[in-house]
Z-matrix of the N, CA and C atoms (Angstrom, degrees):
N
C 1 1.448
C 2 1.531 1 108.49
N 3 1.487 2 116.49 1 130.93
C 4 1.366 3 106.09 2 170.81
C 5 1.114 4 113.75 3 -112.48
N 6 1.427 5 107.99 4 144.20
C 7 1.637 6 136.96 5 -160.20
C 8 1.833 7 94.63 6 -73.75
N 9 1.210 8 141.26 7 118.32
C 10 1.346 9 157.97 8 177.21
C 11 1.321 10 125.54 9 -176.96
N 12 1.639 11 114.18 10 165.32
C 13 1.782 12 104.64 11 -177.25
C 14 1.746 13 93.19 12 -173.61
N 15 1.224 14 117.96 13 144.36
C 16 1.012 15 139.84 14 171.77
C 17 1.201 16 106.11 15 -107.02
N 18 1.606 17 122.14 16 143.76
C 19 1.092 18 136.78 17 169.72
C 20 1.477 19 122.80 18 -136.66
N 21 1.538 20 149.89 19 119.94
C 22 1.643 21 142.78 20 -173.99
C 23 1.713 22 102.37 21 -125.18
N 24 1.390 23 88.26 22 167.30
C 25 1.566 24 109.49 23 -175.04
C 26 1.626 25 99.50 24 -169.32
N 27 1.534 26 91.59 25 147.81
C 28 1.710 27 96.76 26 -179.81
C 29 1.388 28 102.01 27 -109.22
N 30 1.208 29 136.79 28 118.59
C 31 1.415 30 129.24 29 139.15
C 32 1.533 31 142.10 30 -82.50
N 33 1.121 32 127.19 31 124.64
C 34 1.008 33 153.31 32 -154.99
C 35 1.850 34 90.63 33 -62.35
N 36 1.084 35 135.77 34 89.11
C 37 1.648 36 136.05 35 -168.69
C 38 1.646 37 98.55 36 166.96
N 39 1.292 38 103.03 37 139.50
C 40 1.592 39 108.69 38 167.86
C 41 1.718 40 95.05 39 -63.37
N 42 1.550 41 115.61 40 158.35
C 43 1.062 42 113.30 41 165.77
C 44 1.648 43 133.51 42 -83.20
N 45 1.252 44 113.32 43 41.66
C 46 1.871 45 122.47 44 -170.83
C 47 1.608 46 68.62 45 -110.79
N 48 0.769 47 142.32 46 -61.83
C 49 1.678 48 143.64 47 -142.83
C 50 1.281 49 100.08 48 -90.97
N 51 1.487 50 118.61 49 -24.81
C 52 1.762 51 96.73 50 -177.04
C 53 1.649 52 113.99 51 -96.08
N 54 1.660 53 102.36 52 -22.14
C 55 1.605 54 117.24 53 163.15
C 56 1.535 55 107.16 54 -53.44
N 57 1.291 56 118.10 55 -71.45
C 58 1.566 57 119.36 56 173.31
C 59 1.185 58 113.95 57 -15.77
N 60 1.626 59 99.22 58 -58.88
C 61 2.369 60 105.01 59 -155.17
C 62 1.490 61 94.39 60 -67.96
N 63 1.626 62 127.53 61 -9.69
C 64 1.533 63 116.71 62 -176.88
C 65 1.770 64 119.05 63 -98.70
N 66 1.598 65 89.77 64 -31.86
C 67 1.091 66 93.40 65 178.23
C 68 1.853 67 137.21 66 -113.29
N 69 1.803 68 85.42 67 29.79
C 70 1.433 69 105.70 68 163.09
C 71 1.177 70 121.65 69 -132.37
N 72 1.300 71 110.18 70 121.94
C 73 1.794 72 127.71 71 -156.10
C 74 1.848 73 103.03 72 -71.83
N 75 0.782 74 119.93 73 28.81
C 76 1.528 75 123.47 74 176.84
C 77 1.555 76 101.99 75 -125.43
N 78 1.514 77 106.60 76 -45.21
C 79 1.903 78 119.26 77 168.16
C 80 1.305 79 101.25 78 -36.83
N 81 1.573 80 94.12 79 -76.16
C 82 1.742 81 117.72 80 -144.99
C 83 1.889 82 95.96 81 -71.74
N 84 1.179 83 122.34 82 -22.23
C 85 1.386 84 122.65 83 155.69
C 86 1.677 85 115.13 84 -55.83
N 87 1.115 86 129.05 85 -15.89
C 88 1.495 87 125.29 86 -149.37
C 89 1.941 88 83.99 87 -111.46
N 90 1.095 89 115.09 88 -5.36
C 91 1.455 90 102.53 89 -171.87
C 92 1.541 91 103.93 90 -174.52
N 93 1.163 92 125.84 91 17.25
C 94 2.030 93 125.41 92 170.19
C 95 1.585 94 109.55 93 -136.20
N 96 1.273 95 111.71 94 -65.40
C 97 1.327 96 107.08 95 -173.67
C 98 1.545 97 118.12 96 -97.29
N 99 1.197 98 95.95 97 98.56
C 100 2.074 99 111.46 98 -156.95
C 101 1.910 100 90.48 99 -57.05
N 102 1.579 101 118.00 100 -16.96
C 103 1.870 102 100.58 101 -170.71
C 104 1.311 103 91.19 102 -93.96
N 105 1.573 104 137.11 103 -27.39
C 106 0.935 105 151.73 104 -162.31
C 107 1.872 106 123.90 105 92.27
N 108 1.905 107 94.74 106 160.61
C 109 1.605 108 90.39 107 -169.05
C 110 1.473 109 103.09 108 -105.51
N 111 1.582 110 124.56 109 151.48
C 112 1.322 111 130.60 110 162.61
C 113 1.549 112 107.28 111 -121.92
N 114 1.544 113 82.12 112 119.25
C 115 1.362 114 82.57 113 -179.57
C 116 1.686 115 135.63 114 139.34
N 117 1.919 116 130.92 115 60.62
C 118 1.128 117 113.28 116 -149.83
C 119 1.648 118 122.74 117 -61.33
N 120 1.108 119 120.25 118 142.05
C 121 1.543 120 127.39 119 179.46
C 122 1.416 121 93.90 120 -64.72
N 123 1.988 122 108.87 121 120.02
C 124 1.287 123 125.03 122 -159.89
C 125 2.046 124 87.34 123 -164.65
N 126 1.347 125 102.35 124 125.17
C 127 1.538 126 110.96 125 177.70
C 128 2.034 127 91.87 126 -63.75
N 129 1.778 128 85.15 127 142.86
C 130 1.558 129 93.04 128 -166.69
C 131 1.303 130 117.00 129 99.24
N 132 1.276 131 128.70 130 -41.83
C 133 1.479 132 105.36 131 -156.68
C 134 1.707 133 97.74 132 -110.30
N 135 1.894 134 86.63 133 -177.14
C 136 1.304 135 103.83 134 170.07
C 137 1.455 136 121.33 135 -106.49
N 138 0.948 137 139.31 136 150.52
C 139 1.267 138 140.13 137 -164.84
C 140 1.760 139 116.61 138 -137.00
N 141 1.099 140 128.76 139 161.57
C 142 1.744 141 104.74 140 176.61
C 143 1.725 142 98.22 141 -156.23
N 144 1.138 143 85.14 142 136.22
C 145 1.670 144 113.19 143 -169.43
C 146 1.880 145 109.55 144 -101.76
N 147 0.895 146 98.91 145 171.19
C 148 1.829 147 109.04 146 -163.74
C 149 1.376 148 130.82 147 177.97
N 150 1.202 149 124.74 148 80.89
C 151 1.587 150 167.99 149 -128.29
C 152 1.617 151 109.13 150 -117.20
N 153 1.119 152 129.06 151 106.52
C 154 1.430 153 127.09 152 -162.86
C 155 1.446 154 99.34 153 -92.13
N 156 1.086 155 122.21 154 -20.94
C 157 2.012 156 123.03 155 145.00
C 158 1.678 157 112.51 156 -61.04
N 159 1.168 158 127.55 157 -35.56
C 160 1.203 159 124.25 158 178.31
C 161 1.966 160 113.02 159 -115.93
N 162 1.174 161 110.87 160 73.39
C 163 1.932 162 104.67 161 -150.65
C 164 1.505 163 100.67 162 -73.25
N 165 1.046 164 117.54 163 144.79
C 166 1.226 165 148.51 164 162.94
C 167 2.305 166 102.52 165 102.46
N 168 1.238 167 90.82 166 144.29
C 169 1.591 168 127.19 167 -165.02
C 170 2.184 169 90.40 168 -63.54
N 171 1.122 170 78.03 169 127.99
C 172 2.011 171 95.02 170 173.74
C 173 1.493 172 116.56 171 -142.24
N 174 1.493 173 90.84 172 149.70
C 175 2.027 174 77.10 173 174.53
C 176 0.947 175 134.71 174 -93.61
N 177 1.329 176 121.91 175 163.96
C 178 1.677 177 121.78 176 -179.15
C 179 1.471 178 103.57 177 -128.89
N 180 1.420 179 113.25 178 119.93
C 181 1.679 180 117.68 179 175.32
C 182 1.144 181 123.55 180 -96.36
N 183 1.412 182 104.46 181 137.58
C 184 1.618 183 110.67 182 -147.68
C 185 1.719 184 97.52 183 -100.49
N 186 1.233 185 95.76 184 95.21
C 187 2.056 186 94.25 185 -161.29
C 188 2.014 187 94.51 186 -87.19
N 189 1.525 188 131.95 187 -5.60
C 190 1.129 189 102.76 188 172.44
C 191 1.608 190 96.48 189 -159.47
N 192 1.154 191 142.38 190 -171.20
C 193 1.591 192 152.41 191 176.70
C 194 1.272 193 90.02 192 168.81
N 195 1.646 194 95.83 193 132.59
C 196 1.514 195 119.68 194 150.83
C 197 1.429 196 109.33 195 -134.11
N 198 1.075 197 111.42 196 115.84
C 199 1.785 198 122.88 197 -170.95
C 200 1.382 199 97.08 198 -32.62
N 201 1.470 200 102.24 199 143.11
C 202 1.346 201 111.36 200 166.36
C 203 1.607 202 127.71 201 71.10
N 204 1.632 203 105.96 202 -30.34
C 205 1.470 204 100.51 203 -147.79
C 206 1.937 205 97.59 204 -132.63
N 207 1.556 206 114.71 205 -10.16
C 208 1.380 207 105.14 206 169.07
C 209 1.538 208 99.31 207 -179.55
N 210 1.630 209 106.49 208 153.60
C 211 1.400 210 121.38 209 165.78
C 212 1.150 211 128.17 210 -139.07
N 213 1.574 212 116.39 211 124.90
C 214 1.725 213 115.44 212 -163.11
C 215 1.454 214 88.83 213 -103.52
N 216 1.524 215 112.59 214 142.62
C 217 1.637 216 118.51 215 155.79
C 218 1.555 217 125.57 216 -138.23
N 219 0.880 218 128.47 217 159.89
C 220 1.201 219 128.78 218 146.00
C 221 1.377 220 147.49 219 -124.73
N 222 1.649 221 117.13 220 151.90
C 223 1.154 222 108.61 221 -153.02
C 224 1.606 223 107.15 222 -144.26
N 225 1.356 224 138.43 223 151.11
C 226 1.452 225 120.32 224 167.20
C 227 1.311 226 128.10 225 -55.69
N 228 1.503 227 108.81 226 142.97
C 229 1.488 228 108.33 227 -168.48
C 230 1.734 229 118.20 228 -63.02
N 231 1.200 230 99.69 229 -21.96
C 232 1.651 231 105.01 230 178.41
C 233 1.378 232 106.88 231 64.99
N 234 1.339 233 124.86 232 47.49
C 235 1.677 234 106.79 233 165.71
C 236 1.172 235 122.98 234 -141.63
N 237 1.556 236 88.55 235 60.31
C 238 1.929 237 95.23 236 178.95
C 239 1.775 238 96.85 237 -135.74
N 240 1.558 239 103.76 238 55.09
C 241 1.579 240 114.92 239 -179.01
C 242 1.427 241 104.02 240 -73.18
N 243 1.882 242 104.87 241 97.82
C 244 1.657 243 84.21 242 177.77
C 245 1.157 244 127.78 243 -57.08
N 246 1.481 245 151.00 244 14.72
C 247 1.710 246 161.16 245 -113.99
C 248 1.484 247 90.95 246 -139.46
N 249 1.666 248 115.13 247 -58.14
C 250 1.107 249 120.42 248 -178.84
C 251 1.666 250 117.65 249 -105.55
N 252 1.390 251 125.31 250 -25.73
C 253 1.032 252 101.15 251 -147.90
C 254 1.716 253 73.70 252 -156.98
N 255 1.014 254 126.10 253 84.35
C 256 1.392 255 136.95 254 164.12
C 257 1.312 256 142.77 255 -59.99
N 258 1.221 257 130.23 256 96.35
C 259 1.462 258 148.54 257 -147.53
C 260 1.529 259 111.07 258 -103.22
N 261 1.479 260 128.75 259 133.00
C 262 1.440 261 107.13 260 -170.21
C 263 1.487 262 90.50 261 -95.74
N 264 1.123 263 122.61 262 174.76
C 265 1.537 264 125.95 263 -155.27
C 266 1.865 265 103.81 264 -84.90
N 267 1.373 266 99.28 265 -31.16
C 268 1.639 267 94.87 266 -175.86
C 269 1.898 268 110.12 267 -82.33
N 270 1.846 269 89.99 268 -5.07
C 271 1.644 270 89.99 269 170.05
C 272 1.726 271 128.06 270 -59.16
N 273 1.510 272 92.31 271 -48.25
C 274 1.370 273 125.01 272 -157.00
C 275 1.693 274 106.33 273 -57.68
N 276 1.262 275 88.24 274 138.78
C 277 1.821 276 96.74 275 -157.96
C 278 1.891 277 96.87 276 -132.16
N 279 0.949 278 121.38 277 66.18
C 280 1.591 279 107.42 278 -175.91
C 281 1.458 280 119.02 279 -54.84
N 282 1.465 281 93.61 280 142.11
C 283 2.233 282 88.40 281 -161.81
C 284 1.969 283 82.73 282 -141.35
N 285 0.997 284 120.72 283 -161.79
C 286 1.739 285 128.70 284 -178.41
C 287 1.624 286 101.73 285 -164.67
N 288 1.701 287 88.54 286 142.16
C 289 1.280 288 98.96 287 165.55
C 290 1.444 289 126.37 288 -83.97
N 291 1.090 290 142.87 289 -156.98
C 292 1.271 291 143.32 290 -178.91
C 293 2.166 292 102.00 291 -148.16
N 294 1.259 293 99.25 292 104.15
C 295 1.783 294 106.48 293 172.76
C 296 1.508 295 88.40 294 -90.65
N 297 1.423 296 105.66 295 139.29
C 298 1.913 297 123.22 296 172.05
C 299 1.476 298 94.81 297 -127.15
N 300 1.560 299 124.34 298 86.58
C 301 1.151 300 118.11 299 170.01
C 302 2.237 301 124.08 300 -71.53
N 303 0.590 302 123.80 301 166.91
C 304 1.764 303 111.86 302 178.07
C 305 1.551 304 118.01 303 -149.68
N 306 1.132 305 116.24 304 143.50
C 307 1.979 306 114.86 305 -171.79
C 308 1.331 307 92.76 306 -113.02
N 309 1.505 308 140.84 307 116.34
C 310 0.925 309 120.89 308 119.03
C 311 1.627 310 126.11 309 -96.36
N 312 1.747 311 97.36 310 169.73
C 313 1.398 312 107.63 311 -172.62
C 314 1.261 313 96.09 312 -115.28
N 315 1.730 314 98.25 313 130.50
C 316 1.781 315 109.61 314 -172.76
C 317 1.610 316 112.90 315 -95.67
N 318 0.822 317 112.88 316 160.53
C 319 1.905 318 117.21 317 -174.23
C 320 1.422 319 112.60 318 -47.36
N 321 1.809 320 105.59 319 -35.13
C 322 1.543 321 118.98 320 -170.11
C 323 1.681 322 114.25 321 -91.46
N 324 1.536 323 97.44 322 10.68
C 325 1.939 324 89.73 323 179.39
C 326 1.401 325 94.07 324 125.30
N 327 1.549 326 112.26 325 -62.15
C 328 1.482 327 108.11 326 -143.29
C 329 1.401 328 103.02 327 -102.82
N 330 2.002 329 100.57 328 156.76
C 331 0.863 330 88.58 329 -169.92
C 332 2.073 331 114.70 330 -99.46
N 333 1.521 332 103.74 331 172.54
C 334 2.082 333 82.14 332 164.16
C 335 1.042 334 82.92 333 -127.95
N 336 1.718 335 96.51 334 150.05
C 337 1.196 336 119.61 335 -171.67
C 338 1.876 337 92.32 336 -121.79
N 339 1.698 338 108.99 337 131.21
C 340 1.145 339 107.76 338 138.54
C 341 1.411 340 159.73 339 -118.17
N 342 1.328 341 133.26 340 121.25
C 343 1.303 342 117.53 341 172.87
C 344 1.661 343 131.06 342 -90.51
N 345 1.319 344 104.29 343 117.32
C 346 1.424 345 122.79 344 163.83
C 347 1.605 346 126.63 345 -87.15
N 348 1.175 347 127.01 346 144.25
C 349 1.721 348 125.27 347 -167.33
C 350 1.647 349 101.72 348 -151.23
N 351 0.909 350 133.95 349 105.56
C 352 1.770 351 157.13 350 159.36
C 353 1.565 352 115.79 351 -80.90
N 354 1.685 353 111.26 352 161.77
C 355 1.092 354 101.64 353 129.47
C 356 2.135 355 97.46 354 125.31
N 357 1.529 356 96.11 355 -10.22
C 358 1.613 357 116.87 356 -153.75
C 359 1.684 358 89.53 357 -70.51
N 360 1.467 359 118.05 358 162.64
C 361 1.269 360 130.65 359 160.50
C 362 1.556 361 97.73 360 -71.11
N 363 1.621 362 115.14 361 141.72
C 364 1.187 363 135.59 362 176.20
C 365 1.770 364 87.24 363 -99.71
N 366 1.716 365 97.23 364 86.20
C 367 1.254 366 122.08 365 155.71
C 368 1.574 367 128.86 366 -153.71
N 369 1.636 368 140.41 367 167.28
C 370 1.270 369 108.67 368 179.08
C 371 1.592 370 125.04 369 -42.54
N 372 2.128 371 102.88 370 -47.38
C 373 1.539 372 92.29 371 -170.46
C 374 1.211 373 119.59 372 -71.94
N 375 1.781 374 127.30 373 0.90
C 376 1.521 375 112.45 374 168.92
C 377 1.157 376 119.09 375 -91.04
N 378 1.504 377 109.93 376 -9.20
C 379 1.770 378 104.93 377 168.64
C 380 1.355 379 101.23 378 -81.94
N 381 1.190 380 132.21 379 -44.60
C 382 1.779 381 115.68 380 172.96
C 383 1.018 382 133.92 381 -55.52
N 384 1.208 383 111.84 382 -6.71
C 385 1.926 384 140.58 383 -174.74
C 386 1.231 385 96.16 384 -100.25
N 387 1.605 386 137.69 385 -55.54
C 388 1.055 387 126.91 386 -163.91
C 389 2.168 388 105.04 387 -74.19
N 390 1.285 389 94.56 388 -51.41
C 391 1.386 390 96.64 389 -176.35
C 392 1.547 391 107.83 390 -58.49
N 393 1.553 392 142.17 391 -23.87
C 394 1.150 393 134.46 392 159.94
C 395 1.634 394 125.19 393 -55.39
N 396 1.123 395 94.09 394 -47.63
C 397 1.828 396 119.43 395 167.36
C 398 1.597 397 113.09 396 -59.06
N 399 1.564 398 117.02 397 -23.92
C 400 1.178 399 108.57 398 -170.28
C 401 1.926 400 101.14 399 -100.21
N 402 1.408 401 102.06 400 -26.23
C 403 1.384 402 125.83 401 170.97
C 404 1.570 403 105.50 402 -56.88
N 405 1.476 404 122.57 403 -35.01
C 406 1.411 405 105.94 404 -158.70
C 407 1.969 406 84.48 405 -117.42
N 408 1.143 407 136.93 406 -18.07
C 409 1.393 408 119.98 407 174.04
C 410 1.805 409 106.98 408 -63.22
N 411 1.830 410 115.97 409 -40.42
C 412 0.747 411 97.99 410 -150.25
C 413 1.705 412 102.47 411 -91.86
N 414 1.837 413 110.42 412 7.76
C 415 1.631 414 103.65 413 151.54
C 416 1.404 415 130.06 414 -73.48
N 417 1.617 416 103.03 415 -20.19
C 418 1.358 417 119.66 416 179.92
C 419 1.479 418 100.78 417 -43.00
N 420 1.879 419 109.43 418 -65.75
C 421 1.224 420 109.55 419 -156.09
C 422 1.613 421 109.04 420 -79.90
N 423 0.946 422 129.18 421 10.94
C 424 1.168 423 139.69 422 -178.42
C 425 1.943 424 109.66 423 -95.17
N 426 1.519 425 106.17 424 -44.45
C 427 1.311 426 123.69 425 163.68
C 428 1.177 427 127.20 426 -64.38
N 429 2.092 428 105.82 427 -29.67
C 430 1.893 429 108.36 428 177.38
C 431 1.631 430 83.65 429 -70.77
N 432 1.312 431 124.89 430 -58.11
C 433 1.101 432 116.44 431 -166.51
C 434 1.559 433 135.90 432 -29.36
N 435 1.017 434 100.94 433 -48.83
C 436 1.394 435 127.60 434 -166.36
C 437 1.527 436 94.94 435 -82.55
N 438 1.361 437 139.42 436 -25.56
C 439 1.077 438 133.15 437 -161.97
C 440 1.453 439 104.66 438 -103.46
N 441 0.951 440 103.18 439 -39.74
C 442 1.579 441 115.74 440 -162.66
C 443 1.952 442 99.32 441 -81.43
N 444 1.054 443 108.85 442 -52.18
C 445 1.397 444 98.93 443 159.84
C 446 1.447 445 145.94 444 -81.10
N 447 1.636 446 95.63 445 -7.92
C 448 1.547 447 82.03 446 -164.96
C 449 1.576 448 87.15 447 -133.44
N 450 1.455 449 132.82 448 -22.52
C 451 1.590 450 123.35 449 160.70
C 452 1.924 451 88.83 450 121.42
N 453 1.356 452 115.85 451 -4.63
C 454 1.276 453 111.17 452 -171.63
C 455 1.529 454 115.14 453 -96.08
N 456 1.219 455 115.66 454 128.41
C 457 1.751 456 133.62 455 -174.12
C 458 2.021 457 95.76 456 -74.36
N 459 1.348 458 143.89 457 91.77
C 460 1.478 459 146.36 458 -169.73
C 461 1.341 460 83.29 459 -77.03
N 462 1.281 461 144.12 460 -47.55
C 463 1.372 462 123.11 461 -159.39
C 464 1.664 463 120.49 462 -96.02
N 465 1.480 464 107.11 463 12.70
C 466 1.328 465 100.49 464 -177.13
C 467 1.262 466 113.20 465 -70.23
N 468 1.482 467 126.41 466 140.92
C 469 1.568 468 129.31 467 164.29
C 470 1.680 469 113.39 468 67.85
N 471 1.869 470 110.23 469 9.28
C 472 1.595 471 99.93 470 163.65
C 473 1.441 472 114.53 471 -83.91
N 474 1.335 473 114.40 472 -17.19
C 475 1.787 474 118.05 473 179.73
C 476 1.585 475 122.09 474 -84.16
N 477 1.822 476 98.82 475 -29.05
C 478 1.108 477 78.92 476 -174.27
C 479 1.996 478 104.64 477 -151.29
């Protein structure tokens, strides 16, 4: 079985404006990454994210962009939480998932955006990794939402 999940949401925004709020690190600061992001999402680079649920700044590699219409990244899988799922140190094997985010533009204005994320060990800690990951993309889109239409930051001050 492979560990993956898709998740969509429509926002009410042509999609030039809802691509932007993701893929400018001052945006996606105003309503995703509560430590904040450095770094615009640009095929090639590295970028680093910072999550006051997850503290301290990590990177995210920006393996593709096509204006407007999709963004591939990658990122560490995160599932060697000693808290839950305890790894002895000579275990630990760091590997990355792959997020395939996508814009389409709908007939009525808005756009849906989806995010998809692959790639987890078919073990308990990558299903707890994946279902956390699927838990926090699908506040993401709930947060572009909220931001992009209505000017409101959803995740300020729930982490910390």
């Amino acid at each position: 079985m492979e560990l993956k999940f898709k998740v969509s949401g429509r926002i009410s925004k042509p999609v030039e404006e809802v691509f932007e709020a993701v893929a400018d690190p001052k945006q996606l600061s105003g309503y995703f990454t509560t430590g904040g992001a450095k770094g615009r999402l640009e095929t090639g680079t590295i970028v680093t994210w910072d999550f006051a649920d997850f503290p301290g700044a990590f990177p995210v590699e920006v393996v593709e962009v096509e204006k407007n219409k999709k963004i591939v990244l990658r990122w560490d899988a995160n599932d060697d939480d000693p808290t839950t799922h305890p790894v002895p140190p000579e275990a630990k094997n760091t590997y990355k998932t792959t997020i395939t985010m996508t814009f389409d533009s709908l007939e009525d204005g808005r756009t849906l955006v989806t995010i998809a994320e692959e790639g987890w060990r078919e073990t308990p800690a990558g299903l707890s990794a994946s279902y956390g990951n699927c838990q926090g993309w699908s506040q993401m889109l709930c947060a572009l939402k909220a931001y992009v239409e209505y000017g409101i930051n959803l995740r300020e001050g729930m982490y910390k």
